[in-house]
Structures are given as C-alpha cells and as structure tokens.
N, C-alpha and C positions, 0 to 999 in steps of 0.2 A: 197594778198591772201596766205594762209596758203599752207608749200608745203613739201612732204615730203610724204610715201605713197605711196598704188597705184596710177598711173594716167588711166585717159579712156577720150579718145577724138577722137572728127569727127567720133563718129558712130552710130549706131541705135541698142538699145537694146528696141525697143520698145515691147510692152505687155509681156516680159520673167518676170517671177516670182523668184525673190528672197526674198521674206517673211522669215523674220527669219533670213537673216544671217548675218555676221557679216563683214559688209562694211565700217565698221569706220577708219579714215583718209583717205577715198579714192577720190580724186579726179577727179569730174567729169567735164569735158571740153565741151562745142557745143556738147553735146551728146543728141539725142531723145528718152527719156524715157516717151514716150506717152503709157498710160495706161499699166505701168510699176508697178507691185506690188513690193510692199518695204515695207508690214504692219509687224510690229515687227522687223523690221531689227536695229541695231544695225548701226547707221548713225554717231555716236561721232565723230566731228572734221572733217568730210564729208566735201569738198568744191563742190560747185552746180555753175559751171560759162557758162551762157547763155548756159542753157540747156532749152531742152522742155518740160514740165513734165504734157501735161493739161490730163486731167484722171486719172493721178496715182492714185496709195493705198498706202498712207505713215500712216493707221489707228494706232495708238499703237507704231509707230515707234519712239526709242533712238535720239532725236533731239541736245543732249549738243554740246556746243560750235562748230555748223553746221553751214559754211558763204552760202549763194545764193546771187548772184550776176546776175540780168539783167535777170531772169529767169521765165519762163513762165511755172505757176500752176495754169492754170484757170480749175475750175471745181474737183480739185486734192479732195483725202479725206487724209484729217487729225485727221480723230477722235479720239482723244485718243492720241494723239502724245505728249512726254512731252520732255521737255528739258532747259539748262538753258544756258544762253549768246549766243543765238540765232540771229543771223546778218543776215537781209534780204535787198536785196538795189536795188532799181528800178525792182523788182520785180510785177507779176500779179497776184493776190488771189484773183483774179473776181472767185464767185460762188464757194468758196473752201467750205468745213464742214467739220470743226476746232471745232463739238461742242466737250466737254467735253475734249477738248485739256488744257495742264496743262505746261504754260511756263514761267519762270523765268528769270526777266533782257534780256529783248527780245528789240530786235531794229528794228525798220521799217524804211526804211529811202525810202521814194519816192516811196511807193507801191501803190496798186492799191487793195482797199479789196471790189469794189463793189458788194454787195449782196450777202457778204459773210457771213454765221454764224460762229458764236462764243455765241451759247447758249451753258449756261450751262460751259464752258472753264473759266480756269484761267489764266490773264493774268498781272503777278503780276510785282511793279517795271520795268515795259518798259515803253518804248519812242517809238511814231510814229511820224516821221517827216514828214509834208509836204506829208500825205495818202491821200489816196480819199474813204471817205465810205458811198457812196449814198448805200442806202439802206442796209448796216451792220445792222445783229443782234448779239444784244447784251445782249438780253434773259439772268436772272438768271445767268449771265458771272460775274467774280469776276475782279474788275479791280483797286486793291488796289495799291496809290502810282502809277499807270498808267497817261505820262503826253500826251497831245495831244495839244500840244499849237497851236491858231490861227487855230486849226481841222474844215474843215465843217462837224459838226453831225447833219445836221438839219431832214436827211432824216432817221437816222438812230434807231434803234427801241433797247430803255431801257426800261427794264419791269422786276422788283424785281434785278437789278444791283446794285452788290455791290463796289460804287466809292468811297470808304474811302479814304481819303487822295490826290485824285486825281486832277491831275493839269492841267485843262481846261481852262487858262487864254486867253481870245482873240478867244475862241471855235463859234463857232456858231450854235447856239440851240432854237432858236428860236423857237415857238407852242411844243415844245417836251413836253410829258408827262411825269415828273421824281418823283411824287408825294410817289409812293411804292418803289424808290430807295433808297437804302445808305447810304446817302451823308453827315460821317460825319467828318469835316474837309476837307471837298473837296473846290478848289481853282475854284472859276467861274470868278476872276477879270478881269477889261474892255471884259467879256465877251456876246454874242449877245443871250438874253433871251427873249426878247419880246412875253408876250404871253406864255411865258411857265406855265406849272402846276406841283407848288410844294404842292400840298394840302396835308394836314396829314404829310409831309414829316418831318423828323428827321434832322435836319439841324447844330448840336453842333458845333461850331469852322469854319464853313461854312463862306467860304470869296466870297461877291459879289461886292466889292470895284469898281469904276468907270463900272462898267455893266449896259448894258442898261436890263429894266426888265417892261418896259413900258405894260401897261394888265396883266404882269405876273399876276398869280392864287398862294395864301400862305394859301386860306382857312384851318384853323384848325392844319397849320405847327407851329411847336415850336422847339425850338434853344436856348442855351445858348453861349451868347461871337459870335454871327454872327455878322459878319461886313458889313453895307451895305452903308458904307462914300462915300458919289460921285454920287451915284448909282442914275441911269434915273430909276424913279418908277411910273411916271403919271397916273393914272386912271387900278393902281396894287389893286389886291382884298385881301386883310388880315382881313379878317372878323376871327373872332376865332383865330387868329394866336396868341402863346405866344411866343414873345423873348426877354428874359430873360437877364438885364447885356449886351445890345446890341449895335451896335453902328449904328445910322440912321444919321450921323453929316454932312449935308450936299446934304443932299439926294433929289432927287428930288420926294416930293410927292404929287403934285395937281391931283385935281381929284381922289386919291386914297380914296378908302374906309376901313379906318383903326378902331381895335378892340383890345384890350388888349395888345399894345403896352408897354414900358417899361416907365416908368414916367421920 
C-alpha cells in the first residue's frame, strides 16, 4: 500500500461533507465513511484500506492512481468520477452508479459489482479479475480493450456497448443480447455463447475460436476476417449473415441454418 501523506484510522467520519476538497494522498485506514460526501474531492493517490463507505458521494470525484483494498461501497455514487490506474481489490460495488464514470487502466481484482451500473461510463484498457456482475449494467458503457477473462456476464445487460477490442476469452454469455453492440475485434475465444443474438451485429476481426455458440442468432451480422476455427455452432441461425474473407475451419455446423457464407 502506498504511504506517505496524511493517515486517518479507527474512526468515524461518517456522513461529514467534504465535497470539493483536496484529500489527495491521504490515507484512509478501517475508517467508516458511511454516507460520507467526497463529490468533487480531489482523491489522487488516496489509499481506501477496509474502510466502510456504503452510501457515499464520490459523484465527480479525482479517482488517479487511488488503491481500495477489502473495502465496502455498496450502494456508494460514483457518477462522474474519473481517474486513471485505479486499483480496486476484494472490494463491494453491489449497487454502486458509476454511470457516466470515466476510467482509465482500472483494475478490479475480486470485486463484487452486482447490480451495479456503469451506463453510459467509460471503462477503457482495464482488467477485472475473478468479478462477480450478476446483474451489471452496461448500458451505452464504452468498454474498449476491457478484458474480463473466464467473467460470468450471463446476467448482465449490454445494450449499444461499445467492446472494441475487448478480451472476453472463456466469458460466459450465454442468451445475451449483443446484436446493437460494438464488437469490433472483440476477443469471445473458448467463450460460453449459446444462444446468444448477434443479429445486425458488426463483427470486423471478431475472434470466436473454440466458443461454443450452439443456437447463437447471426441474423443479418457481417464481418470481415472473423474467426470462427473450432467453434461449437449446431442448429446457429446465419440467415443473411455476410462474412467476408472468414475462417469457419473446423467448426461445428450441423443443423445450422446457413446464408451468404464465404465460398
């Protein structure tokens, strides 16, 4: 942990308002900042270790290079909160709104974002390791170069998400609707698709190598250079689908109902 700064530990600054000031490198320890406003504060290089923070206002608040550690923001708002090299680790982000939150090279390592929003947020170049996000939204959220390896998203809600480049290998997504998302040069390998709907979807440089995608829906999707070598596709719908220069080598397609495939 980062050290250096004020320290504040073992006490309760619960619901005091400091909005707006400037708390950067301060060191927060087992401290209970329950519905503790902090919107617009100035948090740079802030350490957060097992604090309590469920109700805060961190809205608009200076996030760079801020560690939390083992910390509990359930319920907290983030709206607006921007910052870059952001370290969060075995942290609670149940029910946080983080829409229109804007963060760079972010780290999640063992958190817990159930039913959190992140409509509308950017969340660009991070890593979530080993998260839990039943029911995350992900609304209109830009999530370029975001990798979520072995992620369960099955519960979680994309709707006009932008996953360029995004590294979802071993995800599970199953029935998910991604049809009006992104997704170009987004990485789905040995990923759990079943039944997903990519229809209309823009799929360019889109890798689904060894993924299973059994029922998926490709209605009316086109793609240049998608890879889908290995890929479980049995009784997969590609009616209208064009992809272009494609690789199907190996793929499993029985049952599938296939349309303008590549010769």
């Amino acid at each position: 942990m980062a050290q250096g700064g004020r320290q504040l530990a073992d006490a309760s600054v619960a619901g005091l308002d400091f909005g707006g000031r400037d708390l950067s490198k301060t060191h927060w320890r087992d401290m209970d900042l329950t519905r503790t406003r902090l919107g617009q504060a100035n948090l740079e290089g802030a350490v957060f270790e097992r604090c309590r923070l469920p109700a805060a206002v961190l809205a608009e608040a200076k996030l760079t290079a801020t560690q939390w550690q083992g910390c509990d923001l359930q319920g907290a708002l983030l709206r607006g909160a921007r910052g870059e090299r952001i370290s969060m680790s075995e942290c609670s982000l149940r029910e946080v709104d983080a829409g229109a939150a804007h963060w760079t090279h972010a780290m999640l390592d063992r958190c817990a974002l159930s039913a959190a929003s992140l409509a509308d947020a950017a969340l660009l170049h991070s890593d979530a390791h080993q998260c839990r996000f039943e029911g995350t939204d992900f609304s209109r959220a830009v999530l370029q170069r975001f990798t979520a390896m072995d992620a369960d998203l099955g519960s979680a809600r994309f709707d006009a998400t932008d996953l360029t480049q995004a590294y979802l290998a071993g995800a599970r997504l199953a029935g998910q609707r991604l049809g009006n998302c992104v997704l170009l040069m987004a990485q789905f390998n040995c990923a759990d698709l079943a039944g997903a709907d990519f229809s209309k979807a823009q799929l360019r440089q889109a890798q689904f190598q060894h993924a299973t995608l059994e029922g998926a829906v490709f209605s009316g999707a086109s793609g240049l250079h998608v890879r889908f070598g290995d890929a479980r596709m049995a009784r997969a719908l590609l009616d209208a689908a064009q992809f272009e220069m494609s690789d199907f080598a190996r793929a499993d397609l029985v049952a599938a109902r296939l349309s303008a495939l590549p010769g």
